[in-house]
PLY file of the C-alpha trace (Angstrom):
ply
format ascii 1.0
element vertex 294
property float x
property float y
property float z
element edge 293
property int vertex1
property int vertex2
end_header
114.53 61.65 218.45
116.68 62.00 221.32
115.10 64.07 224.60
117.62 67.43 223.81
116.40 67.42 220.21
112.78 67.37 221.86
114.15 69.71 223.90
115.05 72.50 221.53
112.05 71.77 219.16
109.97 72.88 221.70
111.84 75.99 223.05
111.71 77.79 218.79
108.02 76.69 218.73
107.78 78.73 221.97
109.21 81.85 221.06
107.70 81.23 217.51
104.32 81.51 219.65
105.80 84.41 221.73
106.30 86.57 218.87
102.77 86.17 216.83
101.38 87.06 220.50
103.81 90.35 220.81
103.09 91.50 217.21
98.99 90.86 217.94
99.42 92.71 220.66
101.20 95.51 218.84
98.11 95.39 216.01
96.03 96.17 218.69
97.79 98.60 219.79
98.11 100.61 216.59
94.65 99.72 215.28
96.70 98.02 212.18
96.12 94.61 211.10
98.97 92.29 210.70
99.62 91.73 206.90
102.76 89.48 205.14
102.67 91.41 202.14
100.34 94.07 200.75
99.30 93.17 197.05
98.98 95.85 194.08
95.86 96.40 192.99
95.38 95.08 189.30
95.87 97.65 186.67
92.17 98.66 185.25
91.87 99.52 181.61
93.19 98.08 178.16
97.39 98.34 178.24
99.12 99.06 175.02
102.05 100.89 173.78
103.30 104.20 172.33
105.26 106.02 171.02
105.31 110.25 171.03
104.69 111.43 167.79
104.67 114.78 165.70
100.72 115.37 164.02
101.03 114.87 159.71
103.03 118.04 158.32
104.65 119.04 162.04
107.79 117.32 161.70
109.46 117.28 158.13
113.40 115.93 157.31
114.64 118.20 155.48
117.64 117.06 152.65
119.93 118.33 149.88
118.65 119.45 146.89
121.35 118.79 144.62
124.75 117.60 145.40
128.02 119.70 146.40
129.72 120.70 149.07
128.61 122.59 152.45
129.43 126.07 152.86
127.91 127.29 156.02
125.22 125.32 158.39
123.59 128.19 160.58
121.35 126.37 162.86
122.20 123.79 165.79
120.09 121.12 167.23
117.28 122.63 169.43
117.23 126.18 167.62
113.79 127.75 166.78
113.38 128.44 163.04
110.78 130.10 160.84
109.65 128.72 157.80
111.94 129.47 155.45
114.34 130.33 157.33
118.09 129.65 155.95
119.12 126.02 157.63
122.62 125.80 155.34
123.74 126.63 152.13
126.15 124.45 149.20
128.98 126.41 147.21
127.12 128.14 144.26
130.10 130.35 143.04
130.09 128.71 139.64
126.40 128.34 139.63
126.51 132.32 140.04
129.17 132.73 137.64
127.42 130.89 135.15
124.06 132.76 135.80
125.82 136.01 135.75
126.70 134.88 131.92
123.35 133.79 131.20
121.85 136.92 131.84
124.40 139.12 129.83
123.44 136.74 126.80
120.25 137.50 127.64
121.07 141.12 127.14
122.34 140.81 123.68
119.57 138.42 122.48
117.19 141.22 123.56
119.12 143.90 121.76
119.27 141.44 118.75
115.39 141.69 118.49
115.35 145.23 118.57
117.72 145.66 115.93
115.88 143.30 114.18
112.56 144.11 114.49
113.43 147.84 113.45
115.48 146.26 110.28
112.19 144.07 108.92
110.05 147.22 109.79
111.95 149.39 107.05
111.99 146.53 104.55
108.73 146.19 105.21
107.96 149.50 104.01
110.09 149.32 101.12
108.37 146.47 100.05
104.95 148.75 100.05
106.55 151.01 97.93
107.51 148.43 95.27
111.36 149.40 96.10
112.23 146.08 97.81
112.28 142.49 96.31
110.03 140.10 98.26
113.43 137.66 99.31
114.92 140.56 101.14
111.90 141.04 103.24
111.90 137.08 103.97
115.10 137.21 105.11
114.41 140.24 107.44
111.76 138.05 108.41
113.69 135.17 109.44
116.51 137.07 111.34
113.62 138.55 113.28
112.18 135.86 114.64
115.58 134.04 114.65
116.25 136.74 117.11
113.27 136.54 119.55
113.97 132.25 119.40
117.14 133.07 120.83
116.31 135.74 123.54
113.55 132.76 124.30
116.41 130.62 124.96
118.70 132.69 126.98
115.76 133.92 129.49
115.22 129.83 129.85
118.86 129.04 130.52
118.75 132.16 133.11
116.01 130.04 134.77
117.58 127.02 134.89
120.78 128.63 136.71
118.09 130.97 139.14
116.92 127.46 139.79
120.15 125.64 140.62
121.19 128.38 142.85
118.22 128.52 144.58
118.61 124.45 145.58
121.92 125.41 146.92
120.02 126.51 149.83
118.53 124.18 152.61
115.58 126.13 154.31
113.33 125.47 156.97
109.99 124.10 155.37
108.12 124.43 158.07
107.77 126.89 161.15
109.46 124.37 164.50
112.29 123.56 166.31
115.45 121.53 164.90
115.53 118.56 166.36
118.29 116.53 164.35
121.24 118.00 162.76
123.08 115.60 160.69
125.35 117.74 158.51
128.53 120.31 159.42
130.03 122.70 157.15
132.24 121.59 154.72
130.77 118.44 154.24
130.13 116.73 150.37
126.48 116.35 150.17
124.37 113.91 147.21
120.87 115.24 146.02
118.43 113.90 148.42
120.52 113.59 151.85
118.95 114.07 154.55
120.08 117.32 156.63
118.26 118.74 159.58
114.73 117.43 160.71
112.56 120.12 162.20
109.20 119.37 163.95
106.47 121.60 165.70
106.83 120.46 169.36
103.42 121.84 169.64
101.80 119.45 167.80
102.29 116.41 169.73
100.26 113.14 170.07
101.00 109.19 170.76
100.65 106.42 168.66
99.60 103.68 170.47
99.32 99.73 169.58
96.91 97.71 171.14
96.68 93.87 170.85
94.49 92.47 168.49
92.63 90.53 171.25
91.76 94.45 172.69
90.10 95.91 170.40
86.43 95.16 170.43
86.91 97.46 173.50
88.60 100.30 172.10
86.58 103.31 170.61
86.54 106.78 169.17
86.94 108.87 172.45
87.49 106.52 174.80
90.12 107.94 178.09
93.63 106.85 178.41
96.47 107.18 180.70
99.90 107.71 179.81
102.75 107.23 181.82
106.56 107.09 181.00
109.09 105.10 182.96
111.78 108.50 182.93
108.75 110.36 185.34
108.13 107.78 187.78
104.52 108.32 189.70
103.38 110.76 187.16
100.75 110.43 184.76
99.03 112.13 182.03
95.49 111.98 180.30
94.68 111.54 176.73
91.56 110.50 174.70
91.57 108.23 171.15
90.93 110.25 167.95
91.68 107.87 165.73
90.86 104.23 165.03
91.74 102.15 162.15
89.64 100.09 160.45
92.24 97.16 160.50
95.06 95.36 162.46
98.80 95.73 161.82
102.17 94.11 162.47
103.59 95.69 165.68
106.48 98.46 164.86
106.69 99.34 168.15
109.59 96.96 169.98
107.54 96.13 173.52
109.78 97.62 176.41
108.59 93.51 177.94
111.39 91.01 176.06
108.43 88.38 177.08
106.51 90.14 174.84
106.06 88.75 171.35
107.58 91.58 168.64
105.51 90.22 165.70
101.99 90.47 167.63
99.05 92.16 165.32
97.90 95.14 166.72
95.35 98.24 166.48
97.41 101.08 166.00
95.21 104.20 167.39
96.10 107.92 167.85
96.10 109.42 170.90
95.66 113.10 171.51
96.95 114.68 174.38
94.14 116.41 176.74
96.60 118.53 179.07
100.38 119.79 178.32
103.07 116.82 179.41
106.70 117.34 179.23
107.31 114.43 176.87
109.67 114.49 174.28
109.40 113.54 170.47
109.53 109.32 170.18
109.58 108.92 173.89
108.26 105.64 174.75
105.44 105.27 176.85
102.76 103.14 177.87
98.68 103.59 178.15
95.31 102.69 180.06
92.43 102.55 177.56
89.23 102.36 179.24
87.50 100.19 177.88
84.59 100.80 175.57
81.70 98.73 177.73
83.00 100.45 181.23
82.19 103.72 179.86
0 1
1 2
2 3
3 4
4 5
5 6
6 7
7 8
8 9
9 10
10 11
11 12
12 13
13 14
14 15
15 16
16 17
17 18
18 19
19 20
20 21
21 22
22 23
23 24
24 25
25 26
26 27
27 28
28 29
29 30
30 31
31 32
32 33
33 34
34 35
35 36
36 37
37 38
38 39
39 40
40 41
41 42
42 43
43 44
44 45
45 46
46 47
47 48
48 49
49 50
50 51
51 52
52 53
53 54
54 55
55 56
56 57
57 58
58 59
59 60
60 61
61 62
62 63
63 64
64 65
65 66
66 67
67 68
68 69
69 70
70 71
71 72
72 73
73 74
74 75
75 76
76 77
77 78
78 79
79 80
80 81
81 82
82 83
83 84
84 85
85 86
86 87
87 88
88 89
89 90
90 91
91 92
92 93
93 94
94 95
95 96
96 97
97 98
98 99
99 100
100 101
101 102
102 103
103 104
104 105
105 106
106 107
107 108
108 109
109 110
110 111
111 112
112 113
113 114
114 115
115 116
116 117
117 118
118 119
119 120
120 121
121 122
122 123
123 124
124 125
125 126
126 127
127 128
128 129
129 130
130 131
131 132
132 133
133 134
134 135
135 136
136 137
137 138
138 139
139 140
140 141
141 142
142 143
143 144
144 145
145 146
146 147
147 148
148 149
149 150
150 151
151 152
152 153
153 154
154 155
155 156
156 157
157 158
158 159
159 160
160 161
161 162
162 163
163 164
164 165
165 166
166 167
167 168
168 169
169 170
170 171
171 172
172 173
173 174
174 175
175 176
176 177
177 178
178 179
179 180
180 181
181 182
182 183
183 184
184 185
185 186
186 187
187 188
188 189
189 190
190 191
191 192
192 193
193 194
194 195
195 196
196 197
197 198
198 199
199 200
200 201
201 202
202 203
203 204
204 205
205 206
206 207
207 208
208 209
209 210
210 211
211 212
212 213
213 214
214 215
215 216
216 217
217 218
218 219
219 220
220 221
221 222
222 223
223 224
224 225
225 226
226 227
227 228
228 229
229 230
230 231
231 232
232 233
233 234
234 235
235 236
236 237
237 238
238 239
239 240
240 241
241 242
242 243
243 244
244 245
245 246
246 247
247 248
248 249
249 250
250 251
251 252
252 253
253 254
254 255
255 256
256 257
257 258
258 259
259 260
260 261
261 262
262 263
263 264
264 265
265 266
266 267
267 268
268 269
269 270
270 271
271 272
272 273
273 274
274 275
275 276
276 277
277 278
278 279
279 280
280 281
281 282
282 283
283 284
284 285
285 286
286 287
287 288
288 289
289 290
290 291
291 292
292 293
């Protein structure tokens, strides 16, 4: 090495030296020690998974009951309904038509048994006085209860059409808010297509999956901490209130692409133990503390 390479060398590991010295000094100073990096504390708890979820019966999809075409669709996406409530409705005009018929032939049958059941009554007493022969009052008989077989039949076929027109309206099954809208008026619907989905945003909990290899340490009760990545630096607490008595295939795709997506997991509830802002089938993730830290 030549004597200016020597040189040089030594004048960086000088002001190498000078600088530790200056930011010592400065520590000292400030009362701060001097740190490269500051590392983040290790996560406590059991991670897993979740998803936001409506409780059984809070969140229903709601289809076509029979097939035609739309007529009106009253409701939008985020509307408040009550159960029952008229969502949209399918053409019925020849449905009505139709029923309106029924239930005039319903009229005449019933006017059939009157007329009928007044005709075997005087035969009937003609045959008590000997004036009658018996086949006459056996064919009063008949027409009589020919009669009420028809009126039978038309109140049936009035049914049937009360029925049909009844399907020709999509209601709200249960009390909630629409959350998915997937028709429009004039549409061509089939019997069973889904419509509208409605759900009781008050009824909200997570379903969680925890890895296989967790959960000897998850229990009935146990805390957890929810956090979603759309509210950065918040967090949420929750509590387990269910736990299954088996593992599962994951359904939940892991946010992680290192993660593996055919993992077996616990799948456990998780109840919510304050009001969060969360939406329905928001993603988040949880802290389970562990059963033996409790």
């Amino acid at each position: 090495m030549t004597r200016r390479a020597q040189l040089v060398l030594g004048l960086l590991a000088g002001g190498a030296l000078v600088g530790a010295t200056v930011l010592q000094a400065r520590a000292v100073q400030t009362g701060s020690p001097v740190t490269v990096a500051t590392l983040p504390e290790a996560a406590s708890g059991i991670a897993a998974e979740g998803r936001v979820v409506a409780y059984p019966g809070a969140e229903v999809k709601i289809g076509a009951e029979r097939a035609g075409r739309l007529v009106r669709v009253l409701v939008e996406e985020g509307d408040c309904v009550r159960k029952g409530q008229l969502l949209a409705e399918i053409d019925s005009d020849e449905l009505r038509a139709e029923l309106a018929e029924a239930r005039a032939r319903v009229v005449e049958a019933e006017a059939e048994v009157r007329l009928s059941e007044s005709t075997l009554a005087r035969r009937q007493k003609l045959q008590q006085e000997r004036i009658l022969a018996a086949h006459d009052l056996d064919e009063a008989t008949r027409d009589y209860e020919t009669s009420r077989a028809r009126a039978v039949t038309a109140r049936a076929a009035v049914a049937r059409y009360e029925a049909l027109v009844a399907k020709s309206r999509i209601a709200a099954a249960i009390a909630g808010t629409v959350v998915a809208r997937v028709v429009d008026a004039g549409q061509m619907v089939e019997t069973g297509d889904h419509a509208f989905t409605v759900a009781d945003l008050e009824r909200l909990r997570v379903e969680g999956e925890a890895h296989e290899a967790d959960a000897g340490g998850v229990a009935l009760g146990a805390e957890v901490k929810i956090t979603a990545d759309g509210y950065p630096g918040r967090s949420w607490r929750g509590r387990i209130e269910e736990v299954p008595d088996s593992v599962t295939l994951r359904r939940i795709k892991p946010q992680d692409p290192s993660r593996p997506t055919d993992a077996r997991v616990l799948a456990v509830k998780v109840a919510f133990a304050e009001p969060v802002p969360l939406r329905l089938g928001t993603t988040v993730d949880l802290r389970i503390t562990p059963a033996d830290a409790r």
